[in-house]
C-alpha positions in Angstrom: 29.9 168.2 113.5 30.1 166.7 117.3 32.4 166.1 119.3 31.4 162.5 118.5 31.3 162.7 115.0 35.1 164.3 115.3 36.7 161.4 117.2 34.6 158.5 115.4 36.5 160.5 112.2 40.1 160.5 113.5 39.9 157.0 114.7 38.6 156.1 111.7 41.7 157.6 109.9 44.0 156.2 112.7 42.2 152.9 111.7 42.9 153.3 107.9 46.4 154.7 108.5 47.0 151.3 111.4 45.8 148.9 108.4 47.8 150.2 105.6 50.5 150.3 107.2 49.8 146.6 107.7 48.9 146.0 104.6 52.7 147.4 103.7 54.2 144.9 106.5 52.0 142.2 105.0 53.3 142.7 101.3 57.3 143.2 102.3 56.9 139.9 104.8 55.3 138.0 101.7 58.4 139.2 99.7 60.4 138.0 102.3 58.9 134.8 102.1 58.8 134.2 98.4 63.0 134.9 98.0 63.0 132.5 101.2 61.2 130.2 99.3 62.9 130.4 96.0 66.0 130.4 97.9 65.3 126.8 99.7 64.1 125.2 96.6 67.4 127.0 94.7 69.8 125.2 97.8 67.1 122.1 97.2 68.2 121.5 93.0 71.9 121.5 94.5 71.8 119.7 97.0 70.2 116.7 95.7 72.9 115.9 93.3 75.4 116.5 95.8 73.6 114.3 98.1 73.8 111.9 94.8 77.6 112.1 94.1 78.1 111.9 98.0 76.4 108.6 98.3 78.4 107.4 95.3 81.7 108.3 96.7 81.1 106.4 100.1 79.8 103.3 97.6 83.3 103.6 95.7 85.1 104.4 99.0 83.7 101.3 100.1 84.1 99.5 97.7 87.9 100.3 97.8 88.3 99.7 101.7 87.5 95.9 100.6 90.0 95.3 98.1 91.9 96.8 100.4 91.1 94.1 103.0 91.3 91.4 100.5 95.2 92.9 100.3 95.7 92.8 103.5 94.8 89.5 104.4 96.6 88.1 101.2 99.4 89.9 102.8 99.6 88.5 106.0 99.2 85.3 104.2 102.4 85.8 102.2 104.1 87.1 105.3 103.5 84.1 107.4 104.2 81.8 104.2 107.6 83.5 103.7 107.9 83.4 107.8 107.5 80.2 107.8 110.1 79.4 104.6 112.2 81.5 106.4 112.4 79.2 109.5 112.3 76.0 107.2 115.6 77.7 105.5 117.1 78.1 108.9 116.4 74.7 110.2 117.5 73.2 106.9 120.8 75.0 105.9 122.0 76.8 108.8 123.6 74.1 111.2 125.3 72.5 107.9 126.3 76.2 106.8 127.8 76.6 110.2 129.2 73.3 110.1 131.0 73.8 106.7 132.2 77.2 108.0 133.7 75.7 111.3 135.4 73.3 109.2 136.5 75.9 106.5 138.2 78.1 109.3 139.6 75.0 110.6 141.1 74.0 107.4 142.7 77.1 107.0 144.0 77.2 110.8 145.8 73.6 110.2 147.3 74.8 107.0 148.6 78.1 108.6 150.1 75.9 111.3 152.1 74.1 108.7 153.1 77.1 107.2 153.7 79.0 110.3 151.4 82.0 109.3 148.9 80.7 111.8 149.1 83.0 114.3 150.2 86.6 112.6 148.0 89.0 111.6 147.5 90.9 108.9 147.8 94.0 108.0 145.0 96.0 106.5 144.8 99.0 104.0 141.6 101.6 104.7 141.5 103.9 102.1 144.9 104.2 100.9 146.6 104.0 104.5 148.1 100.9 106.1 146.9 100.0 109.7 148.7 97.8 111.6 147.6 94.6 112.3 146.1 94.2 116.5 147.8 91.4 118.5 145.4 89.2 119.9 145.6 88.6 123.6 147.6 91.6 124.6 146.5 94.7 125.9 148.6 97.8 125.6 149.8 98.9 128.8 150.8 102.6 129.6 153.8 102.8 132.2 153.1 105.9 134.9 
């Protein structure tokens, strides 16, 4: 054997040892790529029906933010309808209320004048005590 002959040989082993080696690479990265793959179209079967259940819950969401609206604007409706009584009420009974209340204190007034209990006050009782009764229009003064 040459000199030749000898490095044709190991670079022919170098080659064979260089391309299983490859061959090794190239048979764990197509392993790789087949869990990858049944990995993606595993995720793929759940996702879908999630994707599915999703949509259906923003349809029923939706669905429920309308009635809500429809609430709401029946309730503004009834707010301003009730406003509106509410003012009507006012206007309506309030000055004659007020009027039948001036004339009730000044009913009893005229018949505490005839009496002479017009102008006394009265005492009160808060829980089981008796309070004096204040005197209007005087002010207590402390003497230095």
């Amino acid at each position: 054997m040459s000199g030749g002959e000898v490095a044709g040989l190991i670079v022919a082993v170098f080659w064979a040892i260089l391309v299983s080696f490859l061959a090794v690479a190239l048979a764990r990265l197509a392993q790789t790529l087949k869990s990858a793959t049944e990995l993606v179209a595993g995720i793929t079967e759940q996702a879908v029906p999630l994707l599915g259940e999703a949509s259906e819950a923003l349809r029923t969401a939706s669905t429920q933010l309308d009635r809500v609206d429809t609430i709401t604007s029946d309730v503004a409706e009834v707010t301003a309808n009730a406003s509106a009584l509410s003012s009507t009420v006012a206007a309506a009974f309030g000055g004659p209320l007020v009027k039948v209340a001036a004339f009730g204190y000044g009913v009893r007034r005229a018949v505490g004048l005839q009496t002479g209990d017009a102008g006394r006050a009265r005492a009160r009782t808060v829980k089981g005590k008796v309070v004096p009764a204040t005197r209007r229009g005087r002010r207590h003064r402390t003497e230095d």
